[in-house]
C-alpha positions as CSV (number, residue, x, y, z in Angstrom):
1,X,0.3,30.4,18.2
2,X,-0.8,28.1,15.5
3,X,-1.8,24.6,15.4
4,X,0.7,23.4,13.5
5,X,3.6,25.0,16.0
6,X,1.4,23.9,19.2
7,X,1.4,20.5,17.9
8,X,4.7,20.1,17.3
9,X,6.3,21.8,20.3
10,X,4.8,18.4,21.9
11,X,4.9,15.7,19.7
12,X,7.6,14.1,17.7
13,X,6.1,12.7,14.7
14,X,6.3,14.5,11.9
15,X,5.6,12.6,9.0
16,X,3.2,9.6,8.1
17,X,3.8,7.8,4.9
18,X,1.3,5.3,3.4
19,X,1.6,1.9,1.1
20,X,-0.9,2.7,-1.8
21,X,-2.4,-0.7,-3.1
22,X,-4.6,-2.5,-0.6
23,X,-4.0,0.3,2.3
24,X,-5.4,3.6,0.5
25,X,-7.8,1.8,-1.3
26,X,-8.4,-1.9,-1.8
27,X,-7.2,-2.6,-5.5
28,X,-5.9,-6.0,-4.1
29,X,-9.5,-7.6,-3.8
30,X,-10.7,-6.6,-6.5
31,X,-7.8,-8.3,-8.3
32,X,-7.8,-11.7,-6.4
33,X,-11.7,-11.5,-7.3
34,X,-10.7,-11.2,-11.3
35,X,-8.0,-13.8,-11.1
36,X,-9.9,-16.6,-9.3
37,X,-12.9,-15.8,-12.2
38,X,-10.4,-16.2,-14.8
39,X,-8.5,-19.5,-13.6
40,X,-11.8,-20.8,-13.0
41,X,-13.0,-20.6,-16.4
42,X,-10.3,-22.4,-17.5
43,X,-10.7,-24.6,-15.3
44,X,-7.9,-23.8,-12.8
45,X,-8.1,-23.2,-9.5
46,X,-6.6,-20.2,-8.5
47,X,-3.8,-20.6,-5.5
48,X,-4.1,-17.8,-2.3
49,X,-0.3,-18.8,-1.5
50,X,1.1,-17.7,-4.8
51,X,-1.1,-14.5,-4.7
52,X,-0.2,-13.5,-1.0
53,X,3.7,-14.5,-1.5
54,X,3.8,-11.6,-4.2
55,X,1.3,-9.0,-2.1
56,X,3.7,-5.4,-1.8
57,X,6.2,-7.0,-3.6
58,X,7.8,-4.8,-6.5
59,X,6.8,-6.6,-9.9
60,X,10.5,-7.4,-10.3
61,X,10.7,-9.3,-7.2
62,X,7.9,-11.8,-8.6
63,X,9.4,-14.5,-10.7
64,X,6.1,-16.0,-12.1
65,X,3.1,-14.1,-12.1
66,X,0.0,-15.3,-12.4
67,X,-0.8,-15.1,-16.5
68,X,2.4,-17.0,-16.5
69,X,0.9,-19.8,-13.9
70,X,-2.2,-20.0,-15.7
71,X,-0.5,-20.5,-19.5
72,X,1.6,-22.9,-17.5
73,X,-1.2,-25.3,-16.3
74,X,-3.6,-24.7,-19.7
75,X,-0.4,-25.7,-21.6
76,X,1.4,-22.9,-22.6
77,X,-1.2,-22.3,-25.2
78,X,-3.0,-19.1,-24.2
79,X,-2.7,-15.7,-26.0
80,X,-1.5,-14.1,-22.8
81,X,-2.2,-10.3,-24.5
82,X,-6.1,-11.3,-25.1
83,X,-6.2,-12.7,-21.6
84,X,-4.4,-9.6,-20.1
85,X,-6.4,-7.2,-21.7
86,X,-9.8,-9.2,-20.6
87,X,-8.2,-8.9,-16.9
88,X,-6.9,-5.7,-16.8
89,X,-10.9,-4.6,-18.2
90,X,-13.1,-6.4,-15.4
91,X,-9.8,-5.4,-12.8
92,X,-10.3,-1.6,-13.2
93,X,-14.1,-1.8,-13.7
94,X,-14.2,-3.2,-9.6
95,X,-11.6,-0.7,-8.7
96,X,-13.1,2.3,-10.1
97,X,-16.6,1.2,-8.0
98,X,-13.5,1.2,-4.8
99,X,-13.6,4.5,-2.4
100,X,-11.0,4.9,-0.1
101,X,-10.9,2.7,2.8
102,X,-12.6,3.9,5.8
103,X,-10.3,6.5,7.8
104,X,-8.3,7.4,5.5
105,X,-9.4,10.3,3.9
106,X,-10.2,11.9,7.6
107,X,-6.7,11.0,8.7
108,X,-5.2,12.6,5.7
109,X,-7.4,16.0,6.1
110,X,-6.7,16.1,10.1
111,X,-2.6,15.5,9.5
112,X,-2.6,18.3,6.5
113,X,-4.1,20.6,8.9
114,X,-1.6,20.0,11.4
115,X,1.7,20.5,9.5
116,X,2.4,16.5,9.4
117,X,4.1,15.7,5.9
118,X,2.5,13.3,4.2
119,X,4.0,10.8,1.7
120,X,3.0,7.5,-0.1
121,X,5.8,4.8,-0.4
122,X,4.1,2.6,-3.3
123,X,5.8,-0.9,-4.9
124,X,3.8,0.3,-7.2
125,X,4.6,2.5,-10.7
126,X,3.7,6.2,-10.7
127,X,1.1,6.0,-13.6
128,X,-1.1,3.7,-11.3
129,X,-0.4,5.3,-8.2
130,X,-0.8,9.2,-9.3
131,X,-3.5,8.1,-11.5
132,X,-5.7,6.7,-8.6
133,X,-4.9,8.9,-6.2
134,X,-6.2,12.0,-8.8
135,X,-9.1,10.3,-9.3
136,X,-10.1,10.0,-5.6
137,X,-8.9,12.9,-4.5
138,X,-6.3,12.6,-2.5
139,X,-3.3,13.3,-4.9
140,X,-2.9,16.8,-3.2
141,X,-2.4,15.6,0.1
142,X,0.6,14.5,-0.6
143,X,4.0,16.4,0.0
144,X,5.6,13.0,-1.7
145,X,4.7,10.1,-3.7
146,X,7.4,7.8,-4.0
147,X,6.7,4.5,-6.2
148,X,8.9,1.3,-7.6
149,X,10.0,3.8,-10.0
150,X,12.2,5.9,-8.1
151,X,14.3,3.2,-6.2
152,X,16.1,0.3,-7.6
153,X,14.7,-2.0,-5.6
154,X,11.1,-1.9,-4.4
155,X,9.5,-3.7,-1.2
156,X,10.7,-6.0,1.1
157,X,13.6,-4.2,0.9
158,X,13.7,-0.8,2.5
159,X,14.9,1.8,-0.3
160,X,10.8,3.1,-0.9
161,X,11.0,3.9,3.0
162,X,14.5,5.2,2.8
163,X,13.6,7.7,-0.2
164,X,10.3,9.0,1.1
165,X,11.8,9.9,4.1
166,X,14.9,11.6,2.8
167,X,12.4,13.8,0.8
168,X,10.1,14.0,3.5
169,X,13.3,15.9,5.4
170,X,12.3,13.3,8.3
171,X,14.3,11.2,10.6
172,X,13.2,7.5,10.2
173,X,12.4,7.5,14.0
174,X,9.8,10.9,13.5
175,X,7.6,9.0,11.1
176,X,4.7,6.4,11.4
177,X,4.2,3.9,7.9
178,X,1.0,2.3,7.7
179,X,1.1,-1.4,6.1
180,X,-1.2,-4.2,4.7
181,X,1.5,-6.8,3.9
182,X,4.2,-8.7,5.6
183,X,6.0,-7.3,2.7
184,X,5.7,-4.0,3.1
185,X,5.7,-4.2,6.7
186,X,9.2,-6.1,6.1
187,X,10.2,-2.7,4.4
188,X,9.3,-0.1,6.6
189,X,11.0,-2.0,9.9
190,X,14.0,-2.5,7.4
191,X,13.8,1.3,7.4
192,X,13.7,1.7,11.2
193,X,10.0,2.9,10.4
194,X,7.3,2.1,13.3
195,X,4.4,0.4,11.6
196,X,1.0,-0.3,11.5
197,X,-0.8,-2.7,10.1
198,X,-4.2,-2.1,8.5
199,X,-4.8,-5.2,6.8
200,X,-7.8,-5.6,4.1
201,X,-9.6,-8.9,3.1
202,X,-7.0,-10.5,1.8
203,X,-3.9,-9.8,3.9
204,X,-6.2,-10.1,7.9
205,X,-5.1,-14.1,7.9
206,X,-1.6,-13.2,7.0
207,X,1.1,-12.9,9.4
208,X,1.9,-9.6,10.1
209,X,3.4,-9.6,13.9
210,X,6.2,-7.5,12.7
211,X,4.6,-4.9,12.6
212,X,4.2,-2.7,16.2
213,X,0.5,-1.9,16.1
214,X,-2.5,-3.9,14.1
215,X,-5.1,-1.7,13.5
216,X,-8.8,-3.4,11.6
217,X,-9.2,0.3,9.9
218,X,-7.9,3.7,10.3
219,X,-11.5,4.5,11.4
220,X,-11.7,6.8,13.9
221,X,-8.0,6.7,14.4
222,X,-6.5,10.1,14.8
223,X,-3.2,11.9,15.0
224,X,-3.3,12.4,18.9
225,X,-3.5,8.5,19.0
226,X,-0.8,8.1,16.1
227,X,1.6,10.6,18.3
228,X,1.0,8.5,21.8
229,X,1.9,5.2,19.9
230,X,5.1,6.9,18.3
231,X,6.1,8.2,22.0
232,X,6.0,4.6,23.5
């Protein structure tokens, strides 16, 4: 008998599917890091409650980002391209030093050896999402990556969940999502999903009760623990 059919002749979870930005690896950081730089040396002060009010929110779902709030207090006069591109260079030169957070990559192996599809459900485009994942390794553990992209409307609403589970071939109530946001966490329980939370630096101080476990890190945190929470 192999692992895969011992395991699940027991268990009932069957698939685990993971936010990308700020659970996988911390890109969100990094970014508040760059933005706070930048607003200050214009002068600004950068505000945490517009930054965590669009954390796992599709880029749709964000009326005024924050290029837009900074032209808007330097007086509209900013050449927003220049400032992008001076962003988007110190943004991926932090991200690209960024290895996976800690349990992650362990999790992933331990789950692929076991038969447990995998999928990524990302607010998030596919060129940023495939693109990191390739260059940490991890693209291949993937049986789906489903990003803002492929749904019409990306988190807090449930349709990321809803897809990645369809092509998972999982019931809603077989699978586990793993969250750093109240936003995403608002998408997967919208889904019927059970959550947990891994929050990073930025999202620990938010509120994310809705979600049915809180976990510091995946650290250490295996699939035998993943299937006991799921059975409870």
């Amino acid at each position: 008998m192999t692992n895969e059919t011992c395991y699940s002749l027991f268990v009932p979870l069957d698939a685990l599917i993971f936010d990308f930005d700020g659970l996988i690896v911390d890109t969100e950081t990094p970014e508040v890091l760059v933005w706070r730089e930048l607003y200050r040396e214009y002068g600004q002060v950068f505000s945490e409650d517009q930054w965590t009010h669009a954390i796992g929110r599709g880029a749709e779902e964000v009326k005024e980002g924050p290029l837009e709030v900074l032209d808007r207090l330097t007086g509209g006069e900013l050449d927003l391209e220049e400032v992008d591109a001076l962003r988007k260079k110190r943004l991926m030169n932090m991200i690209y030093a960024e290895p996976p957070r800690r349990g992650v990559k362990s999790l992933l192996t331990e789950a692929k050896a076991l038969g447990i599809r995998l999928g990524v459900a990302s607010s998030s485009k596919h060129w940023w999402v495939d693109g990191h994942l390739q260059r940490l390794g991890l693209y291949s553990y993937f049986n789906h990556i489903v990003c803002a992209d492929d749904v019409l409307r990306a988190k807090p609403y449930p349709d990321l969940y809803l897809k990645a589970a369809s092509l998972l071939k999982v019931g809603t109530d077989e699978v586990i999502a793993f969250e750093d946001s109240p936003n995403g966490i608002a998408s997967a329980v919208s889904a019927g999903i059970f959550v947990i939370a891994v929050p990073n630096a930025q999202t620990a101080a938010l509120d994310l009760s809705a979600a049915n476990v809180r976990f510091d890190s995946l650290d250490g945190i295996g699939v035998d623990r993943l299937a006991e929470l799921l059975q409870h």
